[in-house]
C-alpha positions in Angstrom: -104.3 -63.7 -44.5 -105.4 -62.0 -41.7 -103.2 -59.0 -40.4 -101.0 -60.1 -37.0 -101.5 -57.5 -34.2 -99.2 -56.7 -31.8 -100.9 -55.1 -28.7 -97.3 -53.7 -27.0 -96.0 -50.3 -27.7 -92.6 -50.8 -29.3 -89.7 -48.1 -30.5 -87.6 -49.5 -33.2 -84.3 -48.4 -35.3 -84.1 -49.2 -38.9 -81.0 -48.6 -41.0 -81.5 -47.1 -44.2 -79.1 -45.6 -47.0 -78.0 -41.8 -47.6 -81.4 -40.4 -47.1 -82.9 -40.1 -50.4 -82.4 -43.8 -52.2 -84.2 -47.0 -52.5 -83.7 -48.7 -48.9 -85.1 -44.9 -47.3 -88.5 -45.3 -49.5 -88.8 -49.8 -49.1 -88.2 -48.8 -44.8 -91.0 -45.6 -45.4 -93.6 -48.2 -46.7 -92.4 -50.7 -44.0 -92.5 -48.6 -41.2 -95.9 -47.4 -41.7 -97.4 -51.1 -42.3 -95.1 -52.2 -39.2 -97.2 -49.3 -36.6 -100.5 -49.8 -38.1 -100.3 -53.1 -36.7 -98.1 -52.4 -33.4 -99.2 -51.0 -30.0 -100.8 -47.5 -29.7 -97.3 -45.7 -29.0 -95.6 -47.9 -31.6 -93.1 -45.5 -32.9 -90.0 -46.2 -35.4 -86.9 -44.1 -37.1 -84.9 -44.8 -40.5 -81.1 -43.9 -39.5 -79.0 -42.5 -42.7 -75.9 -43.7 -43.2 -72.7 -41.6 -44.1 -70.1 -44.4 -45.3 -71.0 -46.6 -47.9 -73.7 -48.6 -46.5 -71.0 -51.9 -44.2 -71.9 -49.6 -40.7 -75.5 -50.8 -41.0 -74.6 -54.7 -40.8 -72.8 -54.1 -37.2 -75.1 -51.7 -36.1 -78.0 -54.5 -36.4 -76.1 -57.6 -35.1 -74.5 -55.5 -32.0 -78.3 -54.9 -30.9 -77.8 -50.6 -31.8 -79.9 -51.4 -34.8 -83.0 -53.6 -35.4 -83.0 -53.9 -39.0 -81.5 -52.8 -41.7 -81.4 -53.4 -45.5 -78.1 -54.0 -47.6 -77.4 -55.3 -51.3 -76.1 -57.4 -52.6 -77.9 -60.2 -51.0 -75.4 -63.1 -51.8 -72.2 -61.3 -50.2 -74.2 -61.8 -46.8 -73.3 -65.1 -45.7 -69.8 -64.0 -45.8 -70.7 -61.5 -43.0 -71.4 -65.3 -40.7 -68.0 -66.4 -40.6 -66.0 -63.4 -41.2 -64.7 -63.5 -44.6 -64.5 -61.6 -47.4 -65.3 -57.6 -47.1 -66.3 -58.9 -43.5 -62.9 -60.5 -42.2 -62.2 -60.4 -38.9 -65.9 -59.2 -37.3 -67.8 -62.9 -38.2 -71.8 -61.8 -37.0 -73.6 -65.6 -36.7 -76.3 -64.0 -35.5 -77.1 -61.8 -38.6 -80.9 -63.8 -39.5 -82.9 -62.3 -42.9 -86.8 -61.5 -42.6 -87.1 -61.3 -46.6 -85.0 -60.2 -50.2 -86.6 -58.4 -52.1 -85.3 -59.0 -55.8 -84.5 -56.8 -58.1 -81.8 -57.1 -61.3 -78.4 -55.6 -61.3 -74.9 -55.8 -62.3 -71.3 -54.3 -61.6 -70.2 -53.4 -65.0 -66.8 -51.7 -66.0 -67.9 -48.8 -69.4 -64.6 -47.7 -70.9 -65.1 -44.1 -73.1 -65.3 -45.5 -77.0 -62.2 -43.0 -78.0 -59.8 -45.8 -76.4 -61.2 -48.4 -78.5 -61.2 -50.7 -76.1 -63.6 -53.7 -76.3 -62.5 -56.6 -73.5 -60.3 -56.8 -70.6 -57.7 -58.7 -72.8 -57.5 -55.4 -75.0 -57.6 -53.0 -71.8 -54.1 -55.4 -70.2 -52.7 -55.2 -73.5 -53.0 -51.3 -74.0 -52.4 -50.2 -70.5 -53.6 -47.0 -70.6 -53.4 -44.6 -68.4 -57.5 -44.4 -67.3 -59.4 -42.5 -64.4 -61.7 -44.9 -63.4 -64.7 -43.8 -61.4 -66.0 -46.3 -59.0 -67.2 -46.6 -55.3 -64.8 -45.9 -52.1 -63.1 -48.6 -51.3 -62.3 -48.0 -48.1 -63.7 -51.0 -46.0 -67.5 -49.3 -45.9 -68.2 -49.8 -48.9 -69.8 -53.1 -50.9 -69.8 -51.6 -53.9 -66.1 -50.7 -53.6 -65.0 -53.4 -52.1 -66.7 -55.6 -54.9 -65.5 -53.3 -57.6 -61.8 -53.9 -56.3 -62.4 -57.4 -56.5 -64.0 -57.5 -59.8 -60.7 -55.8 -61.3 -58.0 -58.2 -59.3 -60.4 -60.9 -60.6 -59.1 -59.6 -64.0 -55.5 -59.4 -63.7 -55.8 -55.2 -62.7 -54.9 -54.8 -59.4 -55.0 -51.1 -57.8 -51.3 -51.2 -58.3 -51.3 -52.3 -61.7 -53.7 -49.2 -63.1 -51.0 -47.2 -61.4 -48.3 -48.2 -63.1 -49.8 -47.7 -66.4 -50.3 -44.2 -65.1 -54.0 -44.8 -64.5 -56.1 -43.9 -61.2 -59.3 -44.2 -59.2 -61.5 -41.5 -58.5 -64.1 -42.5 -55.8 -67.5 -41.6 -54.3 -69.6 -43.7 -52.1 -72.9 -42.9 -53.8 -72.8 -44.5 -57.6 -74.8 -41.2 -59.2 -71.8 -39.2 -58.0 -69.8 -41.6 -60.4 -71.7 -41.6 -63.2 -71.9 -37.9 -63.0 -68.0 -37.7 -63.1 -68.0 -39.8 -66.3 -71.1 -38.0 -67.5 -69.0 -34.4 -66.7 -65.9 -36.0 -68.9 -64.1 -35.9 -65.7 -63.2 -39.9 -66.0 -62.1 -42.5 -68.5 -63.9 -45.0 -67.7 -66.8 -46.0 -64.9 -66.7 -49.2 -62.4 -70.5 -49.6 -61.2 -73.9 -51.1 -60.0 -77.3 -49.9 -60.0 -77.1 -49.9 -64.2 -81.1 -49.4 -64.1 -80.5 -45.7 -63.1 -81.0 -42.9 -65.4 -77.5 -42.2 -65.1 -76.1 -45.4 -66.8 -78.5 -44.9 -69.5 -77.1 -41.4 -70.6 -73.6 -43.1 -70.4 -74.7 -45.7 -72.9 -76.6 -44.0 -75.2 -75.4 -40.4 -74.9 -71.7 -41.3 -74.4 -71.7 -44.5 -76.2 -69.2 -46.1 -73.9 -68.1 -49.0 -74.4 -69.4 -52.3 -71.8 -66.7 -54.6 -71.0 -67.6 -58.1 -70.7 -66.3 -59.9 -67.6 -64.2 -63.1 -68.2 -65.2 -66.3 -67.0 -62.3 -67.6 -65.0 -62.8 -64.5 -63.5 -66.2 -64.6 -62.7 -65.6 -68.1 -61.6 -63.6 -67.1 -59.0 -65.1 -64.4 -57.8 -68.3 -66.9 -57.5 -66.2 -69.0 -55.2 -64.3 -66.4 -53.2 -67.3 -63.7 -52.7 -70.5 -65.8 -53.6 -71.2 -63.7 -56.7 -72.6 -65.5 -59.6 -72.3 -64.2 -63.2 -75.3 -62.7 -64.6 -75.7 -61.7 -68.2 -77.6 -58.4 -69.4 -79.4 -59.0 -72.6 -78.6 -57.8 -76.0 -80.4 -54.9 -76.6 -80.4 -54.0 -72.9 -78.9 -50.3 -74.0 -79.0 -49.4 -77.5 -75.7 -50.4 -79.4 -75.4 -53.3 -77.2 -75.9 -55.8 -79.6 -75.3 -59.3 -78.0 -75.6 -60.5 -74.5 -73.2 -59.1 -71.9 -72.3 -61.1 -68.9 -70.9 -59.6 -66.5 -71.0 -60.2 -62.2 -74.2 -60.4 -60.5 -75.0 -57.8 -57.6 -78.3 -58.2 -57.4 -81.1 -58.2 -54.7 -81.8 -56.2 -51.4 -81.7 -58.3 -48.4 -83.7 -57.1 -45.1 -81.1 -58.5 -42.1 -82.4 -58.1 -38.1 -81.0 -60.4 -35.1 -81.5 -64.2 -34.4 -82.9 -62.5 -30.8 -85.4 -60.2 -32.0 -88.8 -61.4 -30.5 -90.7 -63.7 -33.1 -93.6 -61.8 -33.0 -91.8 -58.4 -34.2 -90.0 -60.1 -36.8 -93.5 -62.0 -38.3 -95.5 -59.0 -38.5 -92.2 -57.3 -39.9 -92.2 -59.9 -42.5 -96.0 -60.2 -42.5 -95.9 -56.8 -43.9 -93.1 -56.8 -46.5 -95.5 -59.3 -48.0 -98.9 -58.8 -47.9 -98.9 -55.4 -48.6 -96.3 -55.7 -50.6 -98.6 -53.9 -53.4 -98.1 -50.5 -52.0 -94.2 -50.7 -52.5 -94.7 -52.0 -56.2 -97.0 -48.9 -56.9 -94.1 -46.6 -55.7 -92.1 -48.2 -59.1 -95.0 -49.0 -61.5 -94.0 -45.8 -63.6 -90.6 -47.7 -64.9 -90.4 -50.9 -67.0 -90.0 -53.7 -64.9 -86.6 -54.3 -66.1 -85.7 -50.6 -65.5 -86.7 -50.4 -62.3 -84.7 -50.9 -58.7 -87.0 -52.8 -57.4 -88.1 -55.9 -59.2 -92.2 -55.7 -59.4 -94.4 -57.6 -59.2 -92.7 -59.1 -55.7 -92.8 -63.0 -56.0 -93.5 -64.4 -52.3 -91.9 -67.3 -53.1 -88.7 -65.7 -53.8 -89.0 -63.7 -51.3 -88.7 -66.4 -48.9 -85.0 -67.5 -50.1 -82.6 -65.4 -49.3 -79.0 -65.9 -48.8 -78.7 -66.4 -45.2 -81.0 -68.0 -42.4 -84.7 -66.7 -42.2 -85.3 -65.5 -38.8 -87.7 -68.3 -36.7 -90.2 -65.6 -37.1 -90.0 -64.8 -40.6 -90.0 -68.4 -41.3 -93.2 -69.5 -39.6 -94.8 -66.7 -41.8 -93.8 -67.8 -45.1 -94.9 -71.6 -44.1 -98.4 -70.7 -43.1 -98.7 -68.4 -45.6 -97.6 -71.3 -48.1 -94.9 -69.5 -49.4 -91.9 -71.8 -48.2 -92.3 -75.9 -47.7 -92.5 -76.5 -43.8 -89.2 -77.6 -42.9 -87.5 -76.6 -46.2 
């Protein structure tokens, strides 16, 4: 397809993650693509964030922000009408340009000493565990889903605390692991499981993976979007039979219902057909290993969680990606 051009200058603000993760690099490929195709003083900047990653969806629907990228994809719709993690602040005008797939779980790893093997065991025992997950502090998605994920179970915050038991928190989920790594925790409460760091847990560790229970996962599907998701036996070694656990899967790239159609189709545009030079940036890990799902599927691409932006959408039609109209 031939490249869109753009023959305006234009400055835009994208919102990235701590600096030195996955949505920094995916913006450092877009942002290149995006001014080789934009006016002659085209210029952009990639904001870090501090908190834990909820300041970037504001930031783009209050017009401060143009774009931003946030996981996991299916929590967004909650961020239309308010609910959920985004009660109270409803942003209808959040629109996506693209997800970008990729697979990944939140998964609760309990140290093998307690002998602990499901959450009916872990009620039963009550002991008295440091638990390392994300802050949850109202910033954070993988906090807040990690809170959620437990009540889902029966173990409110209140309820590890009267067994004794405790949180330690850290917006980043490598700071986590590391505690758990370091012998500093119990037990760990995370995402991202296709990190180096949850490898050493599982096969340096051994810790033991608790599956999640359905009625649990049922309604957290219902009440936050999330579906179950199963890892599959064999995924770390001594993991001998499928895990299922809660989905938190998928980067979504969000921007306003106002941004000019022609910004947000060469945007999109470029997440797609040169999407080749973000999969070459993860080609040295196994797919399955890797945060970013390669090769990118177009047609998947085109179906995220929430609205495609008018622009976005007339891309993926004449490209043939999305059925006109569907």
């Amino acid at each position: 397809m031939t490249a869109p051009k753009i023959t305006r200058s234009l400055t835009l603000n994208f919102v990235g993650d701590w600096g030195q993760a996955n949505f920094h690099r995916v913006l450092g490929w877009l942002t290149h693509q995006f001014c080789r195709h934009a006016g002659p003083r085209s210029r952009t900047a990639i904001w870090s964030i501090r908190g834990g990653g909820f300041e970037a969806v504001p930031l783009v629907h209050g017009g401060e922000a143009d774009l931003c990228i946030v996981t996991p994809d299916k929590l967004m719709p909650r961020a239309l009408t308010g609910e959920g993690i985004f009660r109270g602040l409803p942003m209808p005008d959040l629109r996506a340009l693209a997800v970008l797939p990729q697979n990944d779980v939140m998964l609760l790893a309990i140290d093998r000493r307690f002998g602990i093997h499901s959450f009916e065991e872990l009620r039963r025992a009550k002991p008295a565990l440091r638990i390392a997950r994300s802050t949850h502090d109202g910033t954070n998605f993988i906090g807040y889903v990690a809170e959620r994920f437990m009540s889902a179970h029966g173990l409110s915050d209140a309820e590890l605390g009267s067994w004794g038991g405790r949180y330690v928190s850290f917006h980043q989920p490598n700071d986590c692991l590391g505690l758990m790594l370091r012998g500093e925790v119990d037990a760990v409460l995370q995402e991202a499981i296709m990190t180096p760091w949850w490898a050493e847990v599982m096969t340096k560790l051994k810790a033991v993976p608790i599956p999640a229970e359905p009625q649990a996962l049922q309604a957290l599907e219902s009440s936050e979007g999330l579906p179950a998701k199963t890892l599959r036996a064999g995924y770390w070694p001594g993991v001998e039979t499928p895990l299922t656990t809660l989905d938190f899967s998928d980067f979504v790239v969000l921007v306003r219902a106002d941004m000019p159609e022609d910004v947000a189709h060469l945007l999109t545009w470029c997440l797609v057909e040169t999407r080749g030079m973000i999969e070459q940036q993860y080609r040295h890990l196994d797919p399955e290993r890797s945060p970013l799902s390669y090769p990118l599927d177009p047609a998947k691409m085109a179906q995220p969680s929430i609205p495609l932006h008018p622009g976005a959408r007339a891309y993926f039609e004449s490209a043939g990606h999305l059925a006109r109209n569907g």
